[in-house]
C-alpha positions as CSV (number, residue, x, y, z in Angstrom):
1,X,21.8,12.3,5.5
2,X,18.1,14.3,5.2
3,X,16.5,13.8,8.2
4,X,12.6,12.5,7.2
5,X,11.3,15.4,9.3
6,X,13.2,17.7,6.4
7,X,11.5,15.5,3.9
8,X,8.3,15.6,4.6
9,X,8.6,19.4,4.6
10,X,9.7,19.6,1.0
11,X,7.5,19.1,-2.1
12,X,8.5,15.7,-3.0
13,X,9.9,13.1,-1.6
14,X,9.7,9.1,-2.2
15,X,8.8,6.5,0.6
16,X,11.7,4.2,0.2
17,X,13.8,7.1,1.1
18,X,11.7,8.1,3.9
19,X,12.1,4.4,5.0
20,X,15.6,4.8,5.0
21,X,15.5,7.7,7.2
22,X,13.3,6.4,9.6
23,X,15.8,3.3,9.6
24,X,18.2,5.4,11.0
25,X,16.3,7.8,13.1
26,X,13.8,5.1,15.1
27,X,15.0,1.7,13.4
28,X,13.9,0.0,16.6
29,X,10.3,0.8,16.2
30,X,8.1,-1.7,14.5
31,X,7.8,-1.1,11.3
32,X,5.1,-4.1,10.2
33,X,3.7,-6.6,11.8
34,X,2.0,-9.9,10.6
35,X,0.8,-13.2,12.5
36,X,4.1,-14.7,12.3
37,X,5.9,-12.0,14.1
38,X,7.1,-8.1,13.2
39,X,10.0,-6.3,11.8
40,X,11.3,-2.8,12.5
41,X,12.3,-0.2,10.2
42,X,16.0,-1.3,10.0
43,X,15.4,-4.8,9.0
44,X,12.7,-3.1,6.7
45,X,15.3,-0.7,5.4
46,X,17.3,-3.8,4.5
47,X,15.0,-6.2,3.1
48,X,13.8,-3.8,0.7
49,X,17.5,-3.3,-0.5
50,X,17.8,-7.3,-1.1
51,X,15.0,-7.3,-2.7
52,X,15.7,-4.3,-4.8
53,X,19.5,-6.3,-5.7
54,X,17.8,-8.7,-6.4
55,X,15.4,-6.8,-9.3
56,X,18.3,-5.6,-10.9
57,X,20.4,-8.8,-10.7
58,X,17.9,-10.4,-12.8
59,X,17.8,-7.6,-15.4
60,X,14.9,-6.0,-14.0
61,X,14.2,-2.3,-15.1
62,X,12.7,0.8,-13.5
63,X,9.5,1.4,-14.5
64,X,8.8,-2.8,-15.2
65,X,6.1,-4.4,-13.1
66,X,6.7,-6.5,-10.5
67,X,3.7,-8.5,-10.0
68,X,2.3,-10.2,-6.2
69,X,-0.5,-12.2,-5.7
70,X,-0.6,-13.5,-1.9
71,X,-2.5,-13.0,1.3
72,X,-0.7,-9.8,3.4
73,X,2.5,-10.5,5.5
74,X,5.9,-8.2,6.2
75,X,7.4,-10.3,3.1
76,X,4.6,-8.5,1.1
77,X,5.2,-5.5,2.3
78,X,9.0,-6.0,1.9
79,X,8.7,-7.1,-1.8
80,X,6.6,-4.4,-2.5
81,X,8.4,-1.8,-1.2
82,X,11.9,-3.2,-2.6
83,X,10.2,-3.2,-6.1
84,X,9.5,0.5,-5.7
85,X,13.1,1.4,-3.8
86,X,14.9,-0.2,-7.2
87,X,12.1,1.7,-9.5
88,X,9.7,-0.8,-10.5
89,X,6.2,-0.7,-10.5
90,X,4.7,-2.3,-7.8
91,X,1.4,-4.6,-9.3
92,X,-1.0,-6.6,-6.3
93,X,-3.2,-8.7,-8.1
94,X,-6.7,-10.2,-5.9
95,X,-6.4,-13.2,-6.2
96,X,-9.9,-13.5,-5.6
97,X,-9.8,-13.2,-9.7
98,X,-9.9,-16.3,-11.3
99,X,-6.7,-18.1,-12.4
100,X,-7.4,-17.1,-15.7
101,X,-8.1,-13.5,-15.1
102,X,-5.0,-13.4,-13.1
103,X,-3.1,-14.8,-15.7
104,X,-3.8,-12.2,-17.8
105,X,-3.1,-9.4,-15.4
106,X,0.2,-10.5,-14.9
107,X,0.4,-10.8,-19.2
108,X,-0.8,-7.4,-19.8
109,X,1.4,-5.6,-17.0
110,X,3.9,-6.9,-18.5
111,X,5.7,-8.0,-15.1
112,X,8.8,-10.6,-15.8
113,X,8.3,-11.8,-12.1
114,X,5.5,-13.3,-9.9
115,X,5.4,-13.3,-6.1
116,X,3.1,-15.9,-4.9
117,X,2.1,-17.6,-1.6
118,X,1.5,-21.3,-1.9
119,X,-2.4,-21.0,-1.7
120,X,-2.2,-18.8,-5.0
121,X,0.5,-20.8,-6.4
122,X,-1.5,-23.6,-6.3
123,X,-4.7,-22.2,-7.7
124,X,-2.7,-20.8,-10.6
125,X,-1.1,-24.4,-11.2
126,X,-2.6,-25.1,-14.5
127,X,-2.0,-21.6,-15.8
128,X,0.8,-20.7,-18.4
129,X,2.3,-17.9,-16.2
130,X,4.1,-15.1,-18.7
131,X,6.1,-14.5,-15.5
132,X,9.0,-16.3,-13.6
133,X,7.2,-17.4,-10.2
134,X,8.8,-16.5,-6.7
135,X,7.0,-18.7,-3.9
136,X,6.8,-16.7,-0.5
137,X,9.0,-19.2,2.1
138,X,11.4,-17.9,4.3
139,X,13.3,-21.4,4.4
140,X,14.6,-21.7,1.2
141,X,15.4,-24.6,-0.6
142,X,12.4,-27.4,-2.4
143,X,9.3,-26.8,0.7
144,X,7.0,-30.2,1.0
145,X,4.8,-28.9,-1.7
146,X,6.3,-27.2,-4.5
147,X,3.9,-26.0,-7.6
148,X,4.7,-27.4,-11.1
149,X,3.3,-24.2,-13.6
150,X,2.2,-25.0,-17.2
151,X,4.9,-23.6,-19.7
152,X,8.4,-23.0,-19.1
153,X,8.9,-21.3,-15.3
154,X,9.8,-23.5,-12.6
155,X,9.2,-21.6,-9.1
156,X,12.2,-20.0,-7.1
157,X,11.8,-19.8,-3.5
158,X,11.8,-16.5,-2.0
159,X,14.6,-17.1,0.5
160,X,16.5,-18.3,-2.1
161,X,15.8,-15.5,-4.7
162,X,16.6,-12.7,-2.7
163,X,19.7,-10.8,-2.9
164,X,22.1,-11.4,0.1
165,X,22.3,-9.7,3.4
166,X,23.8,-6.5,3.3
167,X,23.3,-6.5,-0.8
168,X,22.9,-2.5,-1.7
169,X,20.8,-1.8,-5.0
170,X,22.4,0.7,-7.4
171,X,20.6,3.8,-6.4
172,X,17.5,4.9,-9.0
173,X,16.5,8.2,-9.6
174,X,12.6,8.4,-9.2
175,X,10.8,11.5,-10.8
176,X,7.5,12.7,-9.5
177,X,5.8,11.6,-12.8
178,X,7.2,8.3,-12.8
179,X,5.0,5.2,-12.1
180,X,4.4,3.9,-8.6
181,X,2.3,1.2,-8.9
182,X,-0.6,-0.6,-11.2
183,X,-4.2,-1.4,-9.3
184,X,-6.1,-3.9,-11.1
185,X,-10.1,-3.0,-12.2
186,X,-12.5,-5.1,-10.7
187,X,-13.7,-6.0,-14.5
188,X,-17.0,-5.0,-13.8
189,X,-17.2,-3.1,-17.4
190,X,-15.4,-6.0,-19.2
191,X,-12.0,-6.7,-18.5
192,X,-9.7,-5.8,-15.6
193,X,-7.6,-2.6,-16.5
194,X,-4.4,-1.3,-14.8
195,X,-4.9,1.8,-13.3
196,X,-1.1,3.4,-12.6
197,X,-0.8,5.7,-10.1
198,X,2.1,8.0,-9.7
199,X,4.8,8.9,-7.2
200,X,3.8,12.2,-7.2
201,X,0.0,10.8,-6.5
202,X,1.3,8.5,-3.5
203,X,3.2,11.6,-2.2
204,X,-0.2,13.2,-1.8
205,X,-1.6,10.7,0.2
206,X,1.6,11.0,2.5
207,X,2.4,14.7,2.7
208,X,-1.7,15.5,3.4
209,X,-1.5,13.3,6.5
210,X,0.1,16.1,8.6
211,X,-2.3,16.2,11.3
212,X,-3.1,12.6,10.9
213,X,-0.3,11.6,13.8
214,X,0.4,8.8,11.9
215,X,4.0,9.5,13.2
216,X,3.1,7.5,16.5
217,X,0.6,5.6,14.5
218,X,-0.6,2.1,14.8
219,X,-2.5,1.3,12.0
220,X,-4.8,-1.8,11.6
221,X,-4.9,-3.2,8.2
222,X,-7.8,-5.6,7.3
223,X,-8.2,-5.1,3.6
224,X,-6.2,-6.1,0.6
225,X,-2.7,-4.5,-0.6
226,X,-4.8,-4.8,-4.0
227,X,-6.8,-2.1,-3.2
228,X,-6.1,1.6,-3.0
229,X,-8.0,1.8,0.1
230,X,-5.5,-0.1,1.6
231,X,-3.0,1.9,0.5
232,X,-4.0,5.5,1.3
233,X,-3.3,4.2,4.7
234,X,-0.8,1.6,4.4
235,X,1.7,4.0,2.8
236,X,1.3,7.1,4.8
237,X,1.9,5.2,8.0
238,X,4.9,4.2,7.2
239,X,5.8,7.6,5.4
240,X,5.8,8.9,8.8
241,X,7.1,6.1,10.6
242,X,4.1,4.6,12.1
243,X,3.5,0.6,12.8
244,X,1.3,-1.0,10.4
245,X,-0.3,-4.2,11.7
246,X,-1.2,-6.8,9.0
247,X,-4.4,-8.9,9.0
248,X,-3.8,-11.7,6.2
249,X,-7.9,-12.6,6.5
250,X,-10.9,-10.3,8.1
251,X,-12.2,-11.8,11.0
252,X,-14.3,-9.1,13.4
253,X,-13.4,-10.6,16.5
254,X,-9.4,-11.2,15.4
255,X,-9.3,-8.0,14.1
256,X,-10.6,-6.3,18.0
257,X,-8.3,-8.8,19.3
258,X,-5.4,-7.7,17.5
259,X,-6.6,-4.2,18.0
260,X,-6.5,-4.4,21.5
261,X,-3.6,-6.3,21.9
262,X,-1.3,-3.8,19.9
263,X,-2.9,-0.6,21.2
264,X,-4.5,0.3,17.7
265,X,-4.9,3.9,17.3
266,X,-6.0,4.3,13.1
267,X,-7.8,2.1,10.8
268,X,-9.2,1.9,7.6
269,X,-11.8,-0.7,6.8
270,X,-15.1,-0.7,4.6
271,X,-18.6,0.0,5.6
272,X,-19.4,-4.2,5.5
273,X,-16.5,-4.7,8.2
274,X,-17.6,-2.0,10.5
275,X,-20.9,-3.6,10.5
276,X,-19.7,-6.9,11.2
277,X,-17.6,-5.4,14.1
278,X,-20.0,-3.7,15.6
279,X,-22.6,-6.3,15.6
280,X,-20.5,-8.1,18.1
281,X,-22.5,-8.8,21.1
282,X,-19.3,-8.1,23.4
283,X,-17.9,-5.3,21.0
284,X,-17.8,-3.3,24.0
285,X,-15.8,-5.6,25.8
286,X,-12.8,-4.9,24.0
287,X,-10.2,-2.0,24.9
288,X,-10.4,0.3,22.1
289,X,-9.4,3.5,24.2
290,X,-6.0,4.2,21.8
291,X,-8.0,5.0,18.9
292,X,-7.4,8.0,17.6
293,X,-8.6,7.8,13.6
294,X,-11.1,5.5,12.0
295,X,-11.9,6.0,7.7
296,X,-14.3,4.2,5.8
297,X,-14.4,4.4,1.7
298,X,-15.4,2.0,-1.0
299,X,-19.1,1.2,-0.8
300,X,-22.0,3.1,0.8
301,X,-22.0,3.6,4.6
302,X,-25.6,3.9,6.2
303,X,-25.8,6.9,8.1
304,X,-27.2,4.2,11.2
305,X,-24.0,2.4,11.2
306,X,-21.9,5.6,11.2
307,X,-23.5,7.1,14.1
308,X,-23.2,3.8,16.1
309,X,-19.7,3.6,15.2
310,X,-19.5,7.3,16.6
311,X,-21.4,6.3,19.5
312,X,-19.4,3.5,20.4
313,X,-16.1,3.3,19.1
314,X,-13.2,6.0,20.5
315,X,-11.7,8.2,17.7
316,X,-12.3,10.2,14.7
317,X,-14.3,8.8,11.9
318,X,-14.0,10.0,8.3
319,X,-15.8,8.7,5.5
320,X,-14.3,9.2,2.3
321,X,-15.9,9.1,-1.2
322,X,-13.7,8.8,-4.3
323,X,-12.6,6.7,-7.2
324,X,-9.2,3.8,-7.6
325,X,-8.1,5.9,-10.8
326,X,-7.8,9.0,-8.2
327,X,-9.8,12.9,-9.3
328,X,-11.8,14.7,-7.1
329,X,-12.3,13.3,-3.9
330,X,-14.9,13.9,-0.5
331,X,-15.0,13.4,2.9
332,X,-17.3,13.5,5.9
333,X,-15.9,14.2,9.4
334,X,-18.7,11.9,10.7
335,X,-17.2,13.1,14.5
336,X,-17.6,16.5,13.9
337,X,-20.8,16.5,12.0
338,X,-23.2,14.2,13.3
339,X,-26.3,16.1,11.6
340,X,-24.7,15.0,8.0
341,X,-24.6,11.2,8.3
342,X,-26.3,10.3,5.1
343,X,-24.2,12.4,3.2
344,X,-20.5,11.5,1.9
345,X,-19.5,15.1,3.3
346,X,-17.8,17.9,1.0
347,X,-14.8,18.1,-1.9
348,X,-11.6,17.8,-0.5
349,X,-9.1,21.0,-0.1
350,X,-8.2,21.9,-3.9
351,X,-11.3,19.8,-5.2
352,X,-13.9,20.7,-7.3
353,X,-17.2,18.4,-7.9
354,X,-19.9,19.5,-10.5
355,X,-23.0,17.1,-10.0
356,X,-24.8,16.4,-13.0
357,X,-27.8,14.3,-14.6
358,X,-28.3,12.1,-17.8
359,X,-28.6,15.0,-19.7
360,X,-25.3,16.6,-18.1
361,X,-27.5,19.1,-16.2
């Protein structure tokens, strides 16, 4: 078997097989972690191939959406890595969209399956779902509270839907061109579109990462897996065989809790949660001495925040300015250049940025 060493050396390479590898090569080493517990890279490995069975039990195709709309856990991360690993299209939805908008998401990706977790099942109740829904529950079987959808799906349970253990998907071919996964506009131009995003893309964001150490990573996430800037993150770490630690809500003084307890080293959170970290009367308090690398992107980051978060906070901090649909890209070693604070720093290795005005001078 390729070692994942001798993938990430190559031009391409896809993250369900560099799971794999890691599954063999450290498959004790936690691979996610949520509040209910953790799971290494072998039980990982193995979910993701029940999960993947399962897609193609049920007649699902590579390259179909596979929709998810819940709050972050190692199922999550196990669905939507499966979906990939049989060669679906991986599609988080926010559910902070209203039912109807969500509804139509899941309609217009075109995604024969839903994963849900009970508090989005039950806000999408009265909805006619164009999906068959999959409630998150690791018990199986009717829970206390089961959702009744408009329309013709009845809900499956997840522990129930999934293929069993040991189940081995029919291997998929997966071409750098071929579809990764479908992020979700915020709508603020009209309404939501689905932005896909590539293999090849997602390689990027892993094969860049060399110096990153997110090999011995542990890598706090307290954003969405809706959002790409989760993902830039989410997905290298485990690329290289890092730990990713799950927050399923923000909270500033949970999140230095958990950061602390696991020995965080990387991070990527938006300018608003920084400030709410730092304004933490006992934020220096907490043991934050493992950091390593902190990155900030999606929303403007005051250049008084960023040098307090220099001041203060252990690590590395890159600011990065870019769009969801991918293109040219910046970043600002805020570390390294404290005299450039209020700016978003300069293109990215291989990008090129033209500035221009309402008259495109």
């Amino acid at each position: 078997m390729t070692t994942a060493a001798d993938m990430l050396a190559t031009g391409f390479a896809t993250l369900p097989d560099l799971i794999r590898a890691h599954a063999v090569e450290r498959g004790d080493r936690t691979a996610v972690a949520d509040a209910q517990g953790s799971i290494d890279y072998r039980t990982l490995d193995a979910m993701m191939d029940r999960v993947a069975a399962a897609l193609q039990r049920d007649g699902v195709a590579p390259g179909t959406a596979v929709a998810i709309i819940a709050a972050p856990t190692t199922d999550y991360a196990a669905v939507f890595l499966g979906a990939v690993r049989a060669g679906c299209v991986a599609t988080p939805i926010a559910p902070s969209a209203t039912p109807a908008a969500i509804a139509a998401m899941i309609a217009d990706s075109g995604a024969p399956i839903v994963f849900l977790d009970a508090g989005n099942a039950r806000a999408l109740e009265e909805q006619t779902l164009s999906a068959r829904p999959i409630l998150f529950s690791r018990e199986g079987g009717s829970p206390d509270w089961a959702p009744a959808f408009a329309g013709e799906h009845s809900f499956q349970a997840f522990a129930d839907w999934l293929a069993p253990s040991q189940a081995k998907p029919t291997p998929v071919a997966i071409a750098p061109e071929d579809p990764f996964n479908i992020i979700y506009s915020s709508g603020t131009t009209g309404t939501p579109k689905g932005i896909v995003q590539s293999h090849a893309m997602r390689w990027a964001h892993v094969s860049r990462n060399t110096a990153a150490g997110f090999d011995t990573a542990v890598t706090m996430i307290a954003t969405p897996l809706y959002s790409n800037t989760t993902l830039v993150s989410f997905l290298p770490t485990l690329g290289w065989g890092g730990t990713v630690v799950l927050m399923g809500k923000f909270d500033a003084r949970a999140y230095l809790e958990l950061a602390q307890l696991y020995h965080a080293t990387h991070t990527m959170l938006v300018p608003v949660q920084y400030q709410r970290i730092m304004a933490l009367p006992d934020f220096d308090d907490f043991d934050l001495s493992a950091f390593r690398f902190k990155t900030s992107t999606s929303a403007p980051f005051s250049a008084t925040l960023k040098a307090d978060v220099v001041a203060r906070w252990p690590g590395v901090l890159v600011e990065f300015y870019g769009m969801t649909e991918g293109g040219a890209s910046c970043a600002l070693n805020a570390t390294a250049n404290p005299t450039k604070l209020h700016t978003v720093g300069q293109p990215m290795p291989g990008h090129e940025i033209r500035l221009i005005d309402d008259d495109g001078v």
